[in-house]
C-alpha positions as CSV (number, residue, x, y, z in Angstrom):
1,X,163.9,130.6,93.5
2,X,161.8,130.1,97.1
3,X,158.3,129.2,96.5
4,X,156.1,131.5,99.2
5,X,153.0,129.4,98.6
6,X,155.5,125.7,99.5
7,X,156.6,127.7,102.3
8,X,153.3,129.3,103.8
9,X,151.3,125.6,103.4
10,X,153.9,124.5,105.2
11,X,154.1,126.6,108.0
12,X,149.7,126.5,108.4
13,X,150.2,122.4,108.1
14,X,152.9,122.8,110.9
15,X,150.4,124.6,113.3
16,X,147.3,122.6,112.0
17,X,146.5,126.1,110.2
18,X,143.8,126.4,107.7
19,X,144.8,129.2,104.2
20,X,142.4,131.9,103.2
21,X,142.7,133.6,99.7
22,X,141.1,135.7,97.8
23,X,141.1,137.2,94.6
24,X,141.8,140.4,92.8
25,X,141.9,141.2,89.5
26,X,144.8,143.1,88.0
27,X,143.4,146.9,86.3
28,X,140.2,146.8,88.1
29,X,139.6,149.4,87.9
30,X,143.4,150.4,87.4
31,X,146.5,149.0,89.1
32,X,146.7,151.6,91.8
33,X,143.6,150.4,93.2
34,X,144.6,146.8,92.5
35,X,147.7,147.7,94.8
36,X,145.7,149.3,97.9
37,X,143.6,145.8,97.4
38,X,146.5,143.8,97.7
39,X,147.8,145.5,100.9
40,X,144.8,145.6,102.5
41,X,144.8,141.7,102.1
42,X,148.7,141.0,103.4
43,X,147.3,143.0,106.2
44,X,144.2,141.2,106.8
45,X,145.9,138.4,107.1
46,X,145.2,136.9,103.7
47,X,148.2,133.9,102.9
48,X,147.6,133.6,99.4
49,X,147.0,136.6,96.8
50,X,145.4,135.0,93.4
51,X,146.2,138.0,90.9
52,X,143.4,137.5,87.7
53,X,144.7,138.5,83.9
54,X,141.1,139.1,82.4
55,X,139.5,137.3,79.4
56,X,136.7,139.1,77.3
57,X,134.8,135.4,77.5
58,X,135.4,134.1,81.0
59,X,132.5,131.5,80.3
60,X,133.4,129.5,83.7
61,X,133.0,132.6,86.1
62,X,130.4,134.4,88.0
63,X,128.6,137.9,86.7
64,X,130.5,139.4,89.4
65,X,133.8,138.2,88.3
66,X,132.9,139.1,84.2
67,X,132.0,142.6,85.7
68,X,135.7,142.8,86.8
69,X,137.4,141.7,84.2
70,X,135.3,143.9,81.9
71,X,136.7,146.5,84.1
72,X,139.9,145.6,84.1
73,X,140.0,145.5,80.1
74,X,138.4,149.1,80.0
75,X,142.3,149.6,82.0
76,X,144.1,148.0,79.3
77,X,143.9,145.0,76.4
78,X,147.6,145.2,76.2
79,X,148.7,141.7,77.6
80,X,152.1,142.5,78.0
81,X,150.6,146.0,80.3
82,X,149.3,143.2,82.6
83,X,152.9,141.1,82.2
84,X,154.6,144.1,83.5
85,X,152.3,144.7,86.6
86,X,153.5,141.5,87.5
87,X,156.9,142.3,88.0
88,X,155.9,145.9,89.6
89,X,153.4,144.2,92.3
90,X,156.4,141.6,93.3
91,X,158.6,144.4,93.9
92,X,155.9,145.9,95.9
93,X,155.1,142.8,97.9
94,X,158.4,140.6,97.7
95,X,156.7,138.9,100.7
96,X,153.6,137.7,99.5
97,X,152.5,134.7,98.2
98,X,151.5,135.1,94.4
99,X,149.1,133.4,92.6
100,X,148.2,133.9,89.0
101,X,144.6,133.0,87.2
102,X,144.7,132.8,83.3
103,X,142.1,131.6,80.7
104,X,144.0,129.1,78.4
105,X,143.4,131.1,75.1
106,X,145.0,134.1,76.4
107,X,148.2,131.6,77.5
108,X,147.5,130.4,74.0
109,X,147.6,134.3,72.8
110,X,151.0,135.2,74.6
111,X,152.6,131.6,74.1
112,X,153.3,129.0,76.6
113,X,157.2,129.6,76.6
114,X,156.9,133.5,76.4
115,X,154.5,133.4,79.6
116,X,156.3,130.8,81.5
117,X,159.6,133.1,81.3
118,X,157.2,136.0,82.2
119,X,156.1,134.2,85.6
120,X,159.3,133.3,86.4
121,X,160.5,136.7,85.8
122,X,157.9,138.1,88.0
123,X,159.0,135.8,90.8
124,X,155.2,134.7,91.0
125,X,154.7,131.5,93.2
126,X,151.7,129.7,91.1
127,X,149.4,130.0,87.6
128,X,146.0,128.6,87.7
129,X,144.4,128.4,84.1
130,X,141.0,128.2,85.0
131,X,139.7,125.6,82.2
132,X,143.0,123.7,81.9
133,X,140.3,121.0,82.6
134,X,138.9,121.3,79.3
135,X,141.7,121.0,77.0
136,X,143.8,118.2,76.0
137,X,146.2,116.3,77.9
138,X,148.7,117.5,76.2
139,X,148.5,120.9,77.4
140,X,148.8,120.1,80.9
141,X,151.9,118.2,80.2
142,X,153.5,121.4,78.1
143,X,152.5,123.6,81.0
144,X,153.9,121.4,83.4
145,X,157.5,121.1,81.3
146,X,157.4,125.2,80.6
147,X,157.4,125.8,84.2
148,X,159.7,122.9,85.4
149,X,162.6,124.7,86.2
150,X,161.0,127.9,87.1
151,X,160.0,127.3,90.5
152,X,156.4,128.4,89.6
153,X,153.4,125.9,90.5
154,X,150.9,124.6,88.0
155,X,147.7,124.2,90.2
156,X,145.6,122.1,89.4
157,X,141.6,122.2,89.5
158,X,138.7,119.7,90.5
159,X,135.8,121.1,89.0
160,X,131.9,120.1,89.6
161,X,131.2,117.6,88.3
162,X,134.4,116.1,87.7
163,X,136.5,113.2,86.0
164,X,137.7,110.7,88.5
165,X,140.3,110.4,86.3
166,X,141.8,113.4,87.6
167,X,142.9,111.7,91.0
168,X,146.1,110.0,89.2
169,X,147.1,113.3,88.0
170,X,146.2,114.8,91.6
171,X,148.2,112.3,93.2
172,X,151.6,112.5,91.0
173,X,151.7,116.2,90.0
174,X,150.0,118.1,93.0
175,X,152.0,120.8,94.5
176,X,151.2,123.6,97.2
177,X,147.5,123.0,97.3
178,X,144.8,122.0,94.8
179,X,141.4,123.7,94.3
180,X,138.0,122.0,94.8
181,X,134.9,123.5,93.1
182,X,131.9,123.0,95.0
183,X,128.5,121.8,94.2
184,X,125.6,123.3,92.5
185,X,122.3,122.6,93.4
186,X,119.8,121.2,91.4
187,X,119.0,124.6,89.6
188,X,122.8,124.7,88.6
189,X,122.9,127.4,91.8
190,X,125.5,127.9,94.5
191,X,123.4,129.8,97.2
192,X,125.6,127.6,100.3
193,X,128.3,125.0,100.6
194,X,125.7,121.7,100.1
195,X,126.2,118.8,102.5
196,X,127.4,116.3,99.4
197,X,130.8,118.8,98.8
198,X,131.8,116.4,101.8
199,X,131.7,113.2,99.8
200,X,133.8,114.5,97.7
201,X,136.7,116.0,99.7
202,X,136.1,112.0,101.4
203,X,136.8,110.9,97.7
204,X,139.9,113.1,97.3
205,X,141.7,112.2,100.3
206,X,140.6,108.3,100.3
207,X,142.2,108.1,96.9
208,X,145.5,109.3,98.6
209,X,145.8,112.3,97.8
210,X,147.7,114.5,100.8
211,X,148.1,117.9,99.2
212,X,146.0,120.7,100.8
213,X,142.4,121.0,99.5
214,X,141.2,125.1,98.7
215,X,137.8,124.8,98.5
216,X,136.2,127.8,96.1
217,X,133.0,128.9,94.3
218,X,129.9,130.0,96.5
219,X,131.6,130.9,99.8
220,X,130.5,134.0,100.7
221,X,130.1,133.9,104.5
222,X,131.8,132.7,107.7
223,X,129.5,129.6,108.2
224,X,130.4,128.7,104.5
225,X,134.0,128.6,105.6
226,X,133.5,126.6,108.6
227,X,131.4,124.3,106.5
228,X,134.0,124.0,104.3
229,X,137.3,123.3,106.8
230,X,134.7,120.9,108.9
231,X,134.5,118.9,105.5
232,X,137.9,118.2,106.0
233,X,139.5,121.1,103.1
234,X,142.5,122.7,104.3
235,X,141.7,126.1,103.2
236,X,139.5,128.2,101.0
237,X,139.4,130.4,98.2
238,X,137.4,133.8,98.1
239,X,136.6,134.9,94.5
240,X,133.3,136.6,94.0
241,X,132.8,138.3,97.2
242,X,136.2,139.6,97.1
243,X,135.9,141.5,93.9
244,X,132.9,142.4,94.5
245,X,133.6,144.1,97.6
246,X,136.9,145.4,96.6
247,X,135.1,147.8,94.3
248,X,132.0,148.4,96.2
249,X,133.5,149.4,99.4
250,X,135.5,152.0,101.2
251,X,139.2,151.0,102.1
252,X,138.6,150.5,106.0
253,X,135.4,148.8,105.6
254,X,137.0,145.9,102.8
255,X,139.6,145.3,105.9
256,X,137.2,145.0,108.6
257,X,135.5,142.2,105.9
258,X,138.7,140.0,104.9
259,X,139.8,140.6,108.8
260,X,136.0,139.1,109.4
261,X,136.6,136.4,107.4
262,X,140.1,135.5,108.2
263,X,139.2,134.6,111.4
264,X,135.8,132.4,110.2
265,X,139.6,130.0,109.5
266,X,140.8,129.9,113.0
């Protein structure tokens, strides 16, 4: 199976190109919306769709982000309704690159095997399970080994503050592109992109590590982009702004935003 997101990093690294994402949650607040989202990103020029499954305790996320996924499980509870809209938004967009964002205990809930078959049956590119971080090792290494033959990415997360420890993972296991968290400020608050995110992207790549940085929490505006891309990251990931202004505004008016932002990359 061809892996979009391999192929699109790529292509951007070819032409010195920086990746924008965003994110969308599946059901919010149903999945015909969740469709008009997604087309209104491939034509904004977004290179990487991240496609959430909600959790009714997503204890790592922004208000704006719970709000969502509340949303989305007013749409359904039924895991296997949001296993199936997999499949249906491939066929939609066989195109697009495809990640997928998944809390460990709802993995845990459908069963490593039975999800990795579903991803791979769904043609989806990548899973991100947001606090792989915080489990054991082992899990990683069972995620990793369900997945091997599947063509589907496990991508992997720096969080703030995080284990150096991580780099020798980083280094042997990274594929596609990796996701740094940035910084809070002293108040635990993420109102910019603060000047010490730089020391760590310097730490990432001085340790060796050549897969693309996504840098993601707190960027909200252009300037936050550029900030981010001047700090040496090769891309970045929208999350709260996206969902937030996929449901608050009309259909023209989200395009004119991600078509904004998009160029912020350039």
């Amino acid at each position: 199976m061809k892996n979009r997101i391999l192929e699109k990093m790529e292509e951007l690294k070819s032409r010195d190109g920086k990746s924008f994402s965003i994110v969308l949650m599946i059901g919010d607040p149903d999945t015909q919306s969740t469709d008009r989202l997604v087309q209104i990103a491939v034509e904004s020029g977004v290179d990487v769709v991240e496609l959430g499954i909600p959790y009714d305790n997503p204890f790592l996320d922004s208000p704006v982000m719970k709000a969502s996924m509340q949303r989305a499980l007013e749409w359904s509870t039924d895991l296997d309704d949001y296993l199936d809209y997999l499949v249906e938004v491939r066929e939609k967009f066989p195109d697009t690159p495809f990640e997928v964002m998944i809390y460990y205990d709802t993995v845990m809930q459908i069963g490593l095997q039975r999800f990795a078959e579903a991803l791979a049956k769904a043609q989806m590119d990548a899973v991100l399970v947001a606090d792989y971080v915080l489990q054991d090792t082992n899990f990683l290494r069972d995620l990793d080994k369900s997945l091997a033959d599947s063509g589907v990415i496990p991508i992997r997360f720096v969080p703030h503050p995080f284990d150096k420890e991580q780099v020798y993972d980083l280094k042997e296991n990274t594929r596609g592109f990796f996701i740094a968290q940035t910084p809070t400020d002293d108040n635990g608050q993420r109102k910019g992109v603060l000047d010490s995110y730089k020391d760590k992207i310097d730490f990432l790549r001085q340790s060796g590590i050549q897969t693309p940085i996504v840098s993601a929490y707190g960027i909200k505006t252009p300037e936050n982009i550029k900030k981010c891309l001047s700090f040496g990251a090769d891309g970045v990931l929208l999350g709260t702004l996206a969902l937030e202004k996929g449901y608050e505004l009309p259909p023209e008016k989200f395009r004119e935003l991600l078509t904004m932002l998009r160029k912020a990359t350039a």
